[in-house]
C-alpha positions as CSV (number, residue, x, y, z in Angstrom):
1,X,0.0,0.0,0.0
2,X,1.1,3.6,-0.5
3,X,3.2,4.1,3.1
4,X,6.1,6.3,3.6
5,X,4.3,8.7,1.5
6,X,4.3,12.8,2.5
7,X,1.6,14.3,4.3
8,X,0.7,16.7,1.5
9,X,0.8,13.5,-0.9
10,X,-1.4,11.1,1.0
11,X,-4.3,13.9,1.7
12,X,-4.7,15.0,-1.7
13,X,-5.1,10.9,-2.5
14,X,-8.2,11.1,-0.2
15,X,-9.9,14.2,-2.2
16,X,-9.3,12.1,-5.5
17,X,-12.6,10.7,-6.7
18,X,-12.5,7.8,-9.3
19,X,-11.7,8.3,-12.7
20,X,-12.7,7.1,-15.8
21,X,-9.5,5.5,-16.3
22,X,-10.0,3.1,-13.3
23,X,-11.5,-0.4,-13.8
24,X,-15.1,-1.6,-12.7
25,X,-14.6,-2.8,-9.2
26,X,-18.4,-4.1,-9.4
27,X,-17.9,-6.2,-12.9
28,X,-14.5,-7.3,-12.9
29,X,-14.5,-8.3,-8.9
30,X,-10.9,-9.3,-10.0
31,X,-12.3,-12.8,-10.6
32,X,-9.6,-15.7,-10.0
33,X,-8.0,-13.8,-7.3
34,X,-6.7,-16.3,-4.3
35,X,-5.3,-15.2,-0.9
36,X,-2.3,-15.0,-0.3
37,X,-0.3,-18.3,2.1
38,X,3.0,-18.5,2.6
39,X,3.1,-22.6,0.8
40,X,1.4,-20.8,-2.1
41,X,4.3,-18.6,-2.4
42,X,6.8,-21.0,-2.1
43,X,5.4,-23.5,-4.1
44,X,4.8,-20.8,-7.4
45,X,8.4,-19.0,-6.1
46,X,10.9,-22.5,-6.6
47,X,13.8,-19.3,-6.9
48,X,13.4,-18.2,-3.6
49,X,14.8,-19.4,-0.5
50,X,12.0,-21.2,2.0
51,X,12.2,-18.5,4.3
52,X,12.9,-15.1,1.8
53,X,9.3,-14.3,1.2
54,X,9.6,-12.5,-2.1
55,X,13.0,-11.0,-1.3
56,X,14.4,-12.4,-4.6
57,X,13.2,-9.8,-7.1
58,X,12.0,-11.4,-10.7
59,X,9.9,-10.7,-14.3
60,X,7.4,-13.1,-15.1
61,X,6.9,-12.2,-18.9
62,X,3.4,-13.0,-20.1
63,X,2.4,-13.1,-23.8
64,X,-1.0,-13.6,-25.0
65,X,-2.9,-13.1,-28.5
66,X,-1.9,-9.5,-28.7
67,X,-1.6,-8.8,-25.5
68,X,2.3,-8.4,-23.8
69,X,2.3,-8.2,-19.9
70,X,5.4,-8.2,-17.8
71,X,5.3,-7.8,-14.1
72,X,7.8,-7.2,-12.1
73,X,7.5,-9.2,-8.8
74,X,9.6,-6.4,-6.4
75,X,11.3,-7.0,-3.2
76,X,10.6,-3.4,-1.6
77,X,14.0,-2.1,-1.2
78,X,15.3,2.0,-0.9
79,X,18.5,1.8,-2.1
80,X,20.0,3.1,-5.5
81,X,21.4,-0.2,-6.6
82,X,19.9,-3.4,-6.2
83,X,18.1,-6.2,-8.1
84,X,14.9,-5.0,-7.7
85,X,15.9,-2.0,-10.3
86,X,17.4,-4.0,-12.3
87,X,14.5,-6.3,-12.5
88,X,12.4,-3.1,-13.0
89,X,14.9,-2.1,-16.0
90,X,14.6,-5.7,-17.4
91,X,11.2,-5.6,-17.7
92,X,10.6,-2.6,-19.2
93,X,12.7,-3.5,-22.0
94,X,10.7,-6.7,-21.9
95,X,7.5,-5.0,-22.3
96,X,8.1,-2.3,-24.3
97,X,5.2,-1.3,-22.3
98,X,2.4,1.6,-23.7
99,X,1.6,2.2,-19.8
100,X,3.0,1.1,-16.3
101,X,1.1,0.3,-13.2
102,X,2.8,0.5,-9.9
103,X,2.2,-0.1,-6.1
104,X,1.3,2.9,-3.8
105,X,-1.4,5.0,-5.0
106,X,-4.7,4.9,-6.4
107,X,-6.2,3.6,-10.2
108,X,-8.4,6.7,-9.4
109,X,-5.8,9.4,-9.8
110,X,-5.5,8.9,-13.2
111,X,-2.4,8.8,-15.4
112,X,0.9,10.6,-14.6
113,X,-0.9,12.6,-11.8
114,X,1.0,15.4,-10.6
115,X,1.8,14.6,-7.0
116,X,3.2,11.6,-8.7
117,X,5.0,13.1,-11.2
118,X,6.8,15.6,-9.2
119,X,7.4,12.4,-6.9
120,X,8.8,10.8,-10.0
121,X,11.1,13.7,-10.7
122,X,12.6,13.6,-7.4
123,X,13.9,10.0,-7.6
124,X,18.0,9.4,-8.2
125,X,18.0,13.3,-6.3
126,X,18.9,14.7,-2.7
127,X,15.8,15.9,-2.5
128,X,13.9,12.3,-3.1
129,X,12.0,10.9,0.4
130,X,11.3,7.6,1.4
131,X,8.8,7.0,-1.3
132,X,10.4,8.6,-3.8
133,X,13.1,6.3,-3.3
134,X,11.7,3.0,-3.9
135,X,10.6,0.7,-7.1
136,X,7.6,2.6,-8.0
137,X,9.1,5.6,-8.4
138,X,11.9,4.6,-10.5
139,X,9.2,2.6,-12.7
140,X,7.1,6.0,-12.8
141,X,10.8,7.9,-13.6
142,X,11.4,5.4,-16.6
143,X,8.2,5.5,-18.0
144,X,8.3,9.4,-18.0
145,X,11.7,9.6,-19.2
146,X,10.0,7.3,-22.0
147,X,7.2,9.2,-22.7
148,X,5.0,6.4,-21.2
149,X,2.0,6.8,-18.8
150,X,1.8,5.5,-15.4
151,X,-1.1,5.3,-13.1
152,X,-1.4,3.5,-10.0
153,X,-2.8,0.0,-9.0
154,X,-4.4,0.7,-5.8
155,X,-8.2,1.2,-4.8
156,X,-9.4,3.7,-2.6
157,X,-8.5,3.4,0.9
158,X,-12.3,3.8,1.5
159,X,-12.9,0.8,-0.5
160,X,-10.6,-0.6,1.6
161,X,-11.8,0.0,4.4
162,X,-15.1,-0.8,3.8
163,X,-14.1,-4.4,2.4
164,X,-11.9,-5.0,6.0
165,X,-15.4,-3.9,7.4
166,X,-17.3,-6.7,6.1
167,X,-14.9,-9.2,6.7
168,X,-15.2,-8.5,10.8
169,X,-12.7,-5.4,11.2
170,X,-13.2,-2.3,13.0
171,X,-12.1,0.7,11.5
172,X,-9.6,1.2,14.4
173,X,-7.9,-2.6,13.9
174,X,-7.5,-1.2,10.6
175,X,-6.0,1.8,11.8
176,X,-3.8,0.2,14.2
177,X,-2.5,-2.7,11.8
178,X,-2.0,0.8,9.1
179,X,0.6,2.4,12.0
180,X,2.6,-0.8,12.7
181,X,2.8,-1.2,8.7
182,X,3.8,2.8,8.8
183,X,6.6,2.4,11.4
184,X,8.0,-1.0,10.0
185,X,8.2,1.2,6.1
186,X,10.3,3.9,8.2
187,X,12.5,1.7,9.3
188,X,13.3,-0.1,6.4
189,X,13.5,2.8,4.3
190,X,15.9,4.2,6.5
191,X,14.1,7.2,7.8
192,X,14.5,6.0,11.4
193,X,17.3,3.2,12.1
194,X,15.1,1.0,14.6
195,X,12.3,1.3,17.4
196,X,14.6,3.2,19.5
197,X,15.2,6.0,17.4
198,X,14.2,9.0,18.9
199,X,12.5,10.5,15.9
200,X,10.2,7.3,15.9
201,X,7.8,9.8,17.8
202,X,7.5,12.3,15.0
203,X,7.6,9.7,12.7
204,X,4.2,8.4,14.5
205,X,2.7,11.5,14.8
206,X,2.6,11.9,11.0
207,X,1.4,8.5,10.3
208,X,-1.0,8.4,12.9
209,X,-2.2,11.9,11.5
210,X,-2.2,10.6,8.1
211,X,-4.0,7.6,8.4
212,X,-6.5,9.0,10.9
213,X,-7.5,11.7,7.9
214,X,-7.6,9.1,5.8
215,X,-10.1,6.6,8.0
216,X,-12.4,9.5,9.3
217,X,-10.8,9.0,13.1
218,X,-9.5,10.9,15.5
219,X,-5.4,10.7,16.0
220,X,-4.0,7.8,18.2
221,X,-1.9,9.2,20.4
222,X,1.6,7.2,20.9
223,X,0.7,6.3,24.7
224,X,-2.1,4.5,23.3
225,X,-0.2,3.0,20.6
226,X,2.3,1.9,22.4
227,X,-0.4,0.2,25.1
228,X,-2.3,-1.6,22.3
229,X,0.9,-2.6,20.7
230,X,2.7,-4.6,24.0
231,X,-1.3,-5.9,24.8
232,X,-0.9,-7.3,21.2
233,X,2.9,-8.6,21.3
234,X,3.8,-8.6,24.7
235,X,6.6,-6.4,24.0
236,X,7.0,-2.4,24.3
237,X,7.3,-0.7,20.6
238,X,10.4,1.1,21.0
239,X,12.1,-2.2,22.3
240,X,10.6,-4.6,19.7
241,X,13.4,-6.1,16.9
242,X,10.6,-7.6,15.3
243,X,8.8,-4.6,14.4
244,X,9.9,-4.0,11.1
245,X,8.6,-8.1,10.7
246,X,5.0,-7.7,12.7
247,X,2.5,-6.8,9.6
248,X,4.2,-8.7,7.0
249,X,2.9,-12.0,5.8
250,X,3.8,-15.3,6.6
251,X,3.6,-14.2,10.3
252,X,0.7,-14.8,12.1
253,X,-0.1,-11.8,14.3
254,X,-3.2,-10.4,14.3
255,X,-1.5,-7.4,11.8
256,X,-0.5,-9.5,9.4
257,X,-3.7,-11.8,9.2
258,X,-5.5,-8.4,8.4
259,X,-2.6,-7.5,6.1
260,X,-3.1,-10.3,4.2
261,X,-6.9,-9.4,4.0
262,X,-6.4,-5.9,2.7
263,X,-4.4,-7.5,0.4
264,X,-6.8,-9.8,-1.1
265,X,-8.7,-6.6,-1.9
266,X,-6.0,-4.6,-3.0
267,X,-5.1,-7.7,-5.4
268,X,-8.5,-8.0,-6.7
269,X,-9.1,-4.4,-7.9
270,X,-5.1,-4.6,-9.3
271,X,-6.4,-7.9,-11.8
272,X,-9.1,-5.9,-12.7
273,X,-6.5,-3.0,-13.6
274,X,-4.6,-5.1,-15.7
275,X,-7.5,-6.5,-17.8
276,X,-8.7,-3.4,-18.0
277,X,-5.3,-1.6,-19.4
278,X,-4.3,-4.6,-21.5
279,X,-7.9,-4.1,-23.2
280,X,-6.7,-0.3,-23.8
281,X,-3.0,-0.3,-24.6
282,X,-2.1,-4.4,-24.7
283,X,1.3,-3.6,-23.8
284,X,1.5,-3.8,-19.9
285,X,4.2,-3.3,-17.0
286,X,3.2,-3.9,-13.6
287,X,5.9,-3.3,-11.1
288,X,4.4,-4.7,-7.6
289,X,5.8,-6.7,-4.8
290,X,6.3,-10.2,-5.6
291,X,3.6,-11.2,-3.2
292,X,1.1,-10.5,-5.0
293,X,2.4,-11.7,-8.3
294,X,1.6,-14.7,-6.3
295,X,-2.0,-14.4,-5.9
296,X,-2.9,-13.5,-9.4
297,X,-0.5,-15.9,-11.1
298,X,-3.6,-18.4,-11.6
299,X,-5.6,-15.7,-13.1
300,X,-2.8,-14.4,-15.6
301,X,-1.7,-17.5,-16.7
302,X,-5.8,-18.4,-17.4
303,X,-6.0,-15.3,-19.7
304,X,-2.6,-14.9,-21.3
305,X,-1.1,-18.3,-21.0
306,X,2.3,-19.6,-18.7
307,X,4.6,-17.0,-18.1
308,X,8.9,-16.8,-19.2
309,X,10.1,-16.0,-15.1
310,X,13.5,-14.4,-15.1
311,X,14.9,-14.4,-11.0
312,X,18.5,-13.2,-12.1
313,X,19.8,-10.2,-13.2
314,X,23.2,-9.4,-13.5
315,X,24.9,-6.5,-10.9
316,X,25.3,-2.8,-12.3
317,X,23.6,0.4,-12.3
């Protein structure tokens, strides 16, 4: 989901309404979806390592009729070399793509959206933040450097929400699981270098400000936070190693099982982008963590045939 994103960013995301350009959540219903389980992964991931978990980046390169769809299966990394770029690189010159879609923002923004752009622009610069720096924006740099559009893959955080909702959630587990998530991204980004970091209180306050504009609730404070957190893990925040590992899947903490929820709903409305844009253009890039390679892989390979996987790619810029 989008995290690590600016303040200013993230609240004009929640004044977007949706756009033409965004698929039919209520036709498509991303049909042949499959959640998300850590055997799955392993089982349609041979490449990776039993206990990686998608940290082995690689291009599964589908090509159907006249449709060409590559999608880069990304380990979410925020560093200016890795193989995560590289795969990102590979793929585009796989694809030849006539539009990306990337992780972190909503289908209903449109193509190249502003914030984006100028998000885009910033990447490979001092100025770049923890966003900026990752996958997506170096897939949204390339396709503008291009000429290419880019929109994103996400729905609405209200549709979200409301899907969380009806599967037994309150809006404040949703919130809750949303802040772990939001710490765990600083941290791995590098924006804070672990739960002791003394700037992990501002970098709370902004999530918790952030998400609470975004879920209609008022602001947890970090005393509360921190109470729910060691109620839920038996361990204070600030002195948790595990943190940056509490939401993400394969683990099962309460976070992560609603995690891998959200992500069944993220991953349906992202199918139903990429029928919709291979109807369009029919050449595609998708550029998306691994994970969720993984639950659509049945559903691709159904409309557009077995994929060619690439997992190496060789070291450079």
């Amino acid at each position: 989901m989008c995290r690590g994103v600016r303040l200013h960013l993230c609240s004009l995301l929640l004044a977007l309404t949706p756009l033409a350009l965004a698929p039919n959540a209520a036709s498509a219903q991303g049909e042949g979806v499959v959640p998300w389980t850590l055997a799955l992964e392993q089982r349609l991931q041979p490449w990776c390592p039993a206990a990686c978990v998608s940290e082995v980046a690689f291009t599964a390169s589908y090509r159907g009729n006249d449709d060409v769809l590559v999608f880069v299966g990304a380990h979410h990394v925020f560093t200016p070399q890795n193989s995560t770029l590289r795969a990102v690189s590979a793929g585009f010159a796989q694809a030849s793509p006539a539009i990306v879609i990337v992780e972190g923002f909503p289908t209903s923004m449109g193509a190249n959206p502003p914030p984006l752009v100028d998000e885009a622009n910033r990447y490979g610069t001092p100025q770049a933040d923890e966003f900026a720096k990752g996958e997506a924006m170096y897939a949204a740099s390339l396709a503008l450097r291009h000429g290419v559009p880019f929109v994103g893959g996400e729905p609405t955080r209200e549709e979200q929400l409301q899907a969380l909702v009806r599967k037994g959630y309150t809006a404040t587990d949703v919130y809750f699981a949303y802040l772990v998530g939001g710490l765990s991204q600083s941290i791995r980004s590098g924006a804070i270098t672990g739960p002791a970091d003394p700037r992990l209180t501002d970098a709370f306050a902004s999530s918790a400000l952030w998400f609470a504009r975004q879920l209609s609730l008022q602001p947890m404070t970090l005393a509360d936070f921190s109470a729910r957190y060691r109620a839920m893990f038996g361990v204070d925040v600030t002195r948790d190693a595990e943190l940056t590992q509490r939401s993400e899947p394969g683990t099962s903490s309460p976070v992560a099982l609603l995690n891998q929820a959200d992500m069944f709903t993220r991953d349906q409305h992202l199918l139903a982008t990429i029928e919709a844009q291979l109807a369009l253009k029919k050449r595609v890039l998708v550029v998306y963590g691994g994970s969720h390679w993984t639950t659509l892989s049945g559903a691709l390979q159904k409309r557009l045939g077995k994929p060619t996987i690439r997992s190496s790619f060789p070291e450079g810029p």
